[in-house]
C-alpha positions as CSV (number, residue, x, y, z in Angstrom):
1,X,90.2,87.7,201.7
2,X,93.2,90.5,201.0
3,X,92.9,90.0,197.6
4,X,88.7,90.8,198.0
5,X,89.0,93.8,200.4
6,X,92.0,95.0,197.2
7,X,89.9,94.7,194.0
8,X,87.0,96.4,196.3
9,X,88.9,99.4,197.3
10,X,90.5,99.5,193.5
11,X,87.1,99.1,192.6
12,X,85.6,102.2,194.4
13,X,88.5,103.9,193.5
14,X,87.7,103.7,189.9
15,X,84.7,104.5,190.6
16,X,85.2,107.5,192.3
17,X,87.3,109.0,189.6
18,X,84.6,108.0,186.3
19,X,82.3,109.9,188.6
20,X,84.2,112.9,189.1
21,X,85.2,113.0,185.5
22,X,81.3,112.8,184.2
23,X,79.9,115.0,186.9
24,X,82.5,118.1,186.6
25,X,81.2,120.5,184.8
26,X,82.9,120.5,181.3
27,X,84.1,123.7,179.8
28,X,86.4,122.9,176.3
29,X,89.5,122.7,177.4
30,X,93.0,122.3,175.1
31,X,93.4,119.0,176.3
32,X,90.1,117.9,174.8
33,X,91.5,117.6,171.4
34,X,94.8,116.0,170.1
35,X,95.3,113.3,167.5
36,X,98.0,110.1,167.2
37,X,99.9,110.5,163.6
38,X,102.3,107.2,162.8
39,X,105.0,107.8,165.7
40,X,103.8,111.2,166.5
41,X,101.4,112.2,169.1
42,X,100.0,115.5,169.7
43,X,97.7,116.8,172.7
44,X,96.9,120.0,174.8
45,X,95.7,121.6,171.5
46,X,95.3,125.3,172.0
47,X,94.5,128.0,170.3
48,X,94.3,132.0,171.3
49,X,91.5,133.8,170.5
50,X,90.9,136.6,167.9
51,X,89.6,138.8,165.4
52,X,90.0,138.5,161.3
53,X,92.9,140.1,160.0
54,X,94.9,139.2,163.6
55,X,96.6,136.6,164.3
56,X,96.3,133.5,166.7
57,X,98.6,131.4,168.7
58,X,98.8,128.1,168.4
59,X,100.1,125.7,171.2
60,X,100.4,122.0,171.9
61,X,102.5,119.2,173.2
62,X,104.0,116.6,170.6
63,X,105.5,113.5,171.2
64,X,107.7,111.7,168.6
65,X,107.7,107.7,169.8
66,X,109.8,106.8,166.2
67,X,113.6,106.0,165.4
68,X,113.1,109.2,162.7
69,X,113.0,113.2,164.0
70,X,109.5,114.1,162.8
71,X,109.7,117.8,161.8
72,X,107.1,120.4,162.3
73,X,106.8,123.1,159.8
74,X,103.6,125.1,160.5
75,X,99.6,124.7,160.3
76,X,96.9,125.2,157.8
77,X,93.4,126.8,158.4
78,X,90.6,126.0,156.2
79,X,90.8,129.9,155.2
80,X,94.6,129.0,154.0
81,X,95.9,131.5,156.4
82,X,100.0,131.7,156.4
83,X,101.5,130.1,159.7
84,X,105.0,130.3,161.0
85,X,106.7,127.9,163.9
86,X,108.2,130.8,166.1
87,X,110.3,131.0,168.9
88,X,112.1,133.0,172.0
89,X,115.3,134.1,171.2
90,X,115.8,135.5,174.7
91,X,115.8,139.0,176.3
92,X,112.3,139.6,175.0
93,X,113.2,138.8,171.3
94,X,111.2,136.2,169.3
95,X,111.0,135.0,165.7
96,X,110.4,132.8,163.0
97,X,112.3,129.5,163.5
98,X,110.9,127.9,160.2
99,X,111.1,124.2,161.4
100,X,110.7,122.4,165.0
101,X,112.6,119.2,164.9
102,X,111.7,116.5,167.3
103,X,114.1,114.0,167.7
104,X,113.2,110.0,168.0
105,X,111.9,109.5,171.8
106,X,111.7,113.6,172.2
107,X,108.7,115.6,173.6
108,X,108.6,119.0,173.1
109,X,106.0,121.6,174.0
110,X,105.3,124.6,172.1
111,X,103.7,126.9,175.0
112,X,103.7,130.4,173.5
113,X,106.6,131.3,175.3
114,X,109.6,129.8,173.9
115,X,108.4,127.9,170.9
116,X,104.5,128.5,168.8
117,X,103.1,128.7,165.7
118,X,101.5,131.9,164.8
119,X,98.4,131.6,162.2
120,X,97.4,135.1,160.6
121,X,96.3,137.1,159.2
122,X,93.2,135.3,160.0
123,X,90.2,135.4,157.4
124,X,87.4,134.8,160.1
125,X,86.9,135.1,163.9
126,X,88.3,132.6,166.1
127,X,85.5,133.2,169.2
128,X,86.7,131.5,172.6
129,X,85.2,128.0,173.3
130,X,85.1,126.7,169.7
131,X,86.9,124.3,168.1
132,X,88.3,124.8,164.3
133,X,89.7,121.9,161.9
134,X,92.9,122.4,161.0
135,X,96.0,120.6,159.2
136,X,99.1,120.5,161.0
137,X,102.0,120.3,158.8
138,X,104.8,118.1,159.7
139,X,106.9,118.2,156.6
140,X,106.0,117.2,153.3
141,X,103.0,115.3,155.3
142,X,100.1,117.5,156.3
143,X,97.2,115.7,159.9
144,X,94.0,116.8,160.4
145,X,93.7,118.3,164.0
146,X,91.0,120.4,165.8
147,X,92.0,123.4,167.7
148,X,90.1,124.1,170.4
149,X,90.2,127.9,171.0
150,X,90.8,128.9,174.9
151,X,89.2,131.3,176.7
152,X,92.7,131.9,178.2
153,X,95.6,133.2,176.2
154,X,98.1,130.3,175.5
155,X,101.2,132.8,174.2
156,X,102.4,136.0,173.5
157,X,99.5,137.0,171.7
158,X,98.2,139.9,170.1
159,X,94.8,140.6,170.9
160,X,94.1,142.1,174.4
161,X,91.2,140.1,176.8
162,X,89.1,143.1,176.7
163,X,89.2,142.8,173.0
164,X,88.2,139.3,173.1
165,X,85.1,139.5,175.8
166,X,83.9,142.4,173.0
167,X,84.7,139.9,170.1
168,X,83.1,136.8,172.1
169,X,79.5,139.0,172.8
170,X,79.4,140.6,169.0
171,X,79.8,137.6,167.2
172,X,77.0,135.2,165.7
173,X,79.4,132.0,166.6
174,X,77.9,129.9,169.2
175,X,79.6,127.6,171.4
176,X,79.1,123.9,171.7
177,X,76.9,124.4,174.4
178,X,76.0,126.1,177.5
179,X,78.8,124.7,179.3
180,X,81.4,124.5,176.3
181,X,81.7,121.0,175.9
């Protein structure tokens, strides 16, 4: 009888949750998008909005489950924008790093304030609740992955939040749907 009144209350438990997750409502969120490549797992895609010719911030998590350091050298757009894996240097400096190594077992987290890639000059609009396909680079061996552009900034990025809500109500780019799923 234990056993019964366990799996039942497991049961509802489960149940509880799936219902939760399918009655929220669902706007797109960073964690929506990600992608397994070999040993290397990446998720929390994120990207910043903003307007051609600026640039956007890219952030993720990435987890290397290998024996070999998988190396991360920057991103491709479909527009073949130029990207750079950045970092904090401390005391408000920041530049190009040129490569994140991840060692084997290693997570790392680029969260636009001590590690990112920057993509820009941009040749289109990257509008807030889309998603755009992109290629991440991870040395001579190029994944696709979708970014999912937040309505939140993700980083140290150059386009204000005034600028965006203008960019987000001028532009012909719809989201996925009323709710941004």
């Amino acid at each position: 009888m234990f056993s019964m009144k366990r799996l039942v209350a497991v049961g509802a438990t489960a149940a509880t949750i799936a219902a939760y997750s399918i009655l929220q409502p669902c706007s797109a969120k960073a964690d929506d998008e990600g992608g397994v490549f070999g040993d290397v797992t990446v998720t929390q895609v994120g990207a910043t909005p903003a307007r051609a010719g600026g640039t956007t911030i890219v952030t993720f998590s990435v987890e290397n489950s290998g024996s070999d350091r998988a190396l991360i050298t920057g991103l491709r757009l479909p527009g073949g924008e130029p990207s750079k894996v950045m970092g904090a240097f401390g005391q408000g400096h920041s530049g190009e790093i040129g490569v994140l190594s991840i060692r084997p077992g290693g997570t790392e987290h680029l969260d636009g304030g001590k590690v990112w890639i920057e993509v820009g000059p941009l040749a289109q609009d990257l509008m807030p609740d889309t998603t755009v396909p992109a290629r991440l680079v991870l040395g001579s061996y190029e994944s696709p992955l979708t970014l999912h552009v937040g309505p939140i900034a993700t980083g140290s990025t150059k386009i204000t939040d005034r600028e965006a809500a203008k960019a987000a109500n001028q532009s012909p780019v719809k989201t996925h749907n009323a709710t941004g799923c």
